[in-house]
N, C-alpha and C positions, 0 to 999 in steps of 0.2 A: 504493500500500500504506500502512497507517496506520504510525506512529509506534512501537507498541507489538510491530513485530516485526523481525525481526533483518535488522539491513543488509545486502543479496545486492547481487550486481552486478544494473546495471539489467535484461539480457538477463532473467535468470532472476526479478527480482521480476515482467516484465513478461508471463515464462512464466507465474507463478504466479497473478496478478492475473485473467488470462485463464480458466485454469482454475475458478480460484472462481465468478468473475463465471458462468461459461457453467454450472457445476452450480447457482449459483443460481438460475439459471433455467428449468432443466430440472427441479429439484425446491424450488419455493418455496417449499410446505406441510411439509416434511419433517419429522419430528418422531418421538421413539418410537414404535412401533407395538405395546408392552408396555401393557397397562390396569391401569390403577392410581387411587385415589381420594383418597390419602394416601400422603407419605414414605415412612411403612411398607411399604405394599402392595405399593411401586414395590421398594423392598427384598426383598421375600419375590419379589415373579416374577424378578426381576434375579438372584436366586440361583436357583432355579429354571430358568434362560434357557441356565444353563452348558450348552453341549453339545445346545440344544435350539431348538426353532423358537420363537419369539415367537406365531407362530398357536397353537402345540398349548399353550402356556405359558398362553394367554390362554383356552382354552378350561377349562384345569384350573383359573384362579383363581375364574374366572366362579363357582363352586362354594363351592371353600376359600372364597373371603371371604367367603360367607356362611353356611358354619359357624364358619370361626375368626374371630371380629372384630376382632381385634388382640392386643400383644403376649400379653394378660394368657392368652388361649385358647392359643394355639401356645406359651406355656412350660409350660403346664399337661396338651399333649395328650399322647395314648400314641402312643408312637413309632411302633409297629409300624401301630397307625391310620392315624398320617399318613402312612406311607408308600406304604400302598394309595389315599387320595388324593393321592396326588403321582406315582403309579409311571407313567403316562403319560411324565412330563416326563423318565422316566431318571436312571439316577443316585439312584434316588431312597432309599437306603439312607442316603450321605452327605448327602444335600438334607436330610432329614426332621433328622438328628443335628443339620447347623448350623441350621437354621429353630430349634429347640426352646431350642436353647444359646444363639443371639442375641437372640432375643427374652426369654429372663432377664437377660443382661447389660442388653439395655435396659430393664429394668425394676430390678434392683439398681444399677443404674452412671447409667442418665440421665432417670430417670422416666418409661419406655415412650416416650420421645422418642428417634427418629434424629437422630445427629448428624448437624448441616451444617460440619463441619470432617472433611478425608479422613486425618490421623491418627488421630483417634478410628476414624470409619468402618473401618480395615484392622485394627485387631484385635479384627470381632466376628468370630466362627465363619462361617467361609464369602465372607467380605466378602475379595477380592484388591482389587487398584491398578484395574482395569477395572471391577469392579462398582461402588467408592468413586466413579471418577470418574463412572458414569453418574448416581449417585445424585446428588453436588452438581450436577450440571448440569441434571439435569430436572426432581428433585425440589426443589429450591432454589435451580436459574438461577446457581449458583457457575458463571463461567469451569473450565472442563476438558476436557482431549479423550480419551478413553476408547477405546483401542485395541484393536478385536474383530477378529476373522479378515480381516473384508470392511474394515476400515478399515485392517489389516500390507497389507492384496495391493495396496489401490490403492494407498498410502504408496509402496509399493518401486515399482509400475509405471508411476508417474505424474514419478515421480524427488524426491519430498517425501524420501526418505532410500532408502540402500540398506543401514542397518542389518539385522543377522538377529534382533534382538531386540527384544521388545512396546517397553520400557523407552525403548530406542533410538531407534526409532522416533515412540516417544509425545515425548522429546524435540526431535526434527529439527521435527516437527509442530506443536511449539507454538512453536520459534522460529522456523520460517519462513509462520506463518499470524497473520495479527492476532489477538489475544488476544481481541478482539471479534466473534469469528466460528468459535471454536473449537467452539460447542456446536453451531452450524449446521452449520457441515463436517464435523464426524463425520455429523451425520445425512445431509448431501449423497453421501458416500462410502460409506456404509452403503447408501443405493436406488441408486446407480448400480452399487457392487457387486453388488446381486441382480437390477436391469434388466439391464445391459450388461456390464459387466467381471467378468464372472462366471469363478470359479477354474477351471472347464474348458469351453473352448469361446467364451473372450470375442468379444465382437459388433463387434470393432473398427471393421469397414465401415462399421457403424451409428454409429459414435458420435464426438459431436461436441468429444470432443477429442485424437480422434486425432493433429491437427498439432501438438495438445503435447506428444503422449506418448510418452516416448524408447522406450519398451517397442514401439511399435505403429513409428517410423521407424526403429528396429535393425531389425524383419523387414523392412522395404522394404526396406531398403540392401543383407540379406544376400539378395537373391531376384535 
C-alpha cells in the first residue's frame, strides 16, 4: 500500500491491496460513463444524473448541448422550456431551477468558469459533496472519491467502512485507499456494482472477491 494512506494492520492492508489490485483488473478502462466535452457539461449531466441513469442522462445531453452551449444559454433559458428538455432525466422541475441558477453564479461569480476547488463547487445550486467530488476528479483529475449508491453498498460490503452515512463512508475510503487511486476506485466500485455486487440479487458465486468479502464469508459461516 503506498505511503499516503492510513496505517491498518498488515492482515487488513493486505485484504485491501488485494481487493484493489483484483478490481483493477477486472475493470482497467473504467472511467465515467456521463458524456461530457467540457467542465461545464460534465457539471450540467452530473446534476442531471441525480436519481437517474447515466445512459438516459447521456441521451438527453446529446441534444441540450447542442441547443444550450454553455453557461451564457442555460442562464438565459425559460425554465419551463428546459424543463420539457430535461423531463426524461426526472426531477426535472428542480434540475431545470439549479441548471439556470448555477450557471448565472458562474457567470456573475467566476467568468462562466467551473470551479476546480470543491468549496467553491458546493455552493452552486444543485452542486452536493458527491456531485463536487465527481466534478474535481474527472473534470480536473483533483484527487477525490465521490460517494454514489453503488460506491455506500460496496464500501459497507467489502468492509472499507461500516459507516451509515455518505460522509462516513467517503471518509473511511479515502483513508484506507491510496490517495492515488481514489479516482480509479470509485470508478472500479461503481462497474462492479452494476456487473456483480448489485443491491438485489449480488452474483457472489461469480465474483472474484468473494474470499475478501466479509459480506459474502458471514453467509458461508451462517449456512
Amino acid at each position: 500500500m503506498a505511503k499516503d494512506v492510513e496505517k491498518l494492520d498488515k492482515k487488513e492492508q493486505e485484504r485491501i491491496s488485494r481487493i484493489l489490485s483484483k478490481l483493477s483488473e477486472l475493470y482497467p478502462e473504467a472511467g465515467t460513463a456521463l458524456k461530457y466535452n467540457n467542465p461545464f457539461e460534465l457539471l450540467i449531466a452530473t446534476i442531471l444524473a441525480a436519481q437517474c441513469t447515466d445512459k438516459r442522462v447521456n441521451k438527453v445531453t446529446e441534444k441540450l448541448f447542442k441547443k444550450y452551449k454553455g453557461p451564457e444559454d442555460f442562464a438565459a433559458a425559460d425554465r419551463q422550456e428546459l424543463e420539457q428538455d430535461i423531463r426524461e432525466c426526472g426531477l426535472f422541475r428542480n434540475k431545470s431551477k439549479n441548471i439556470i441558477a448555477t450557471s448565472k453564479v458562474l457567470l456573475e461569480k467566476y467568468d462562466g468558469e467551473v470551479p476546480s476547488n470543491f468549496d467553491d463547487l458546493v455552493t452552486l445550486p444543485g452542486v452536493g459533496r458527491k456531485t463536487a467530488n465527481v466534478i474535481l476528479a474527472n473534470a480536473f483529475g483533483i484527487p477525490a472519491f465521490a460517494v454514489d449508491t453503488h460506491v455506500y453498498r460496496l464500501a459497507r460490503r467489502l468492509g472499507f467502512s461500516q459507516k451509515k452515512d455518505v460522509l462516513g463512508v467517503e471518509k473511511d475510503l479515502t483513508r484506507k485507499v491510496p490517495k492515488s487511486l481514489w479516482i480509479k476506485a470509485h470508478h472500479w466500485l461503481i462497474r462492479h456494482g452494476r456487473n456483480l455486487c448489485r443491491a438485489r440479487n449480488p452474483m457472489c458465486d461469480k465474483c472474484p472477491l468473494k474470499e475478501d468479502c466479509p459480506e459474502f464469508l458471514k453467509s458461508q459461516s451462517s449456512q
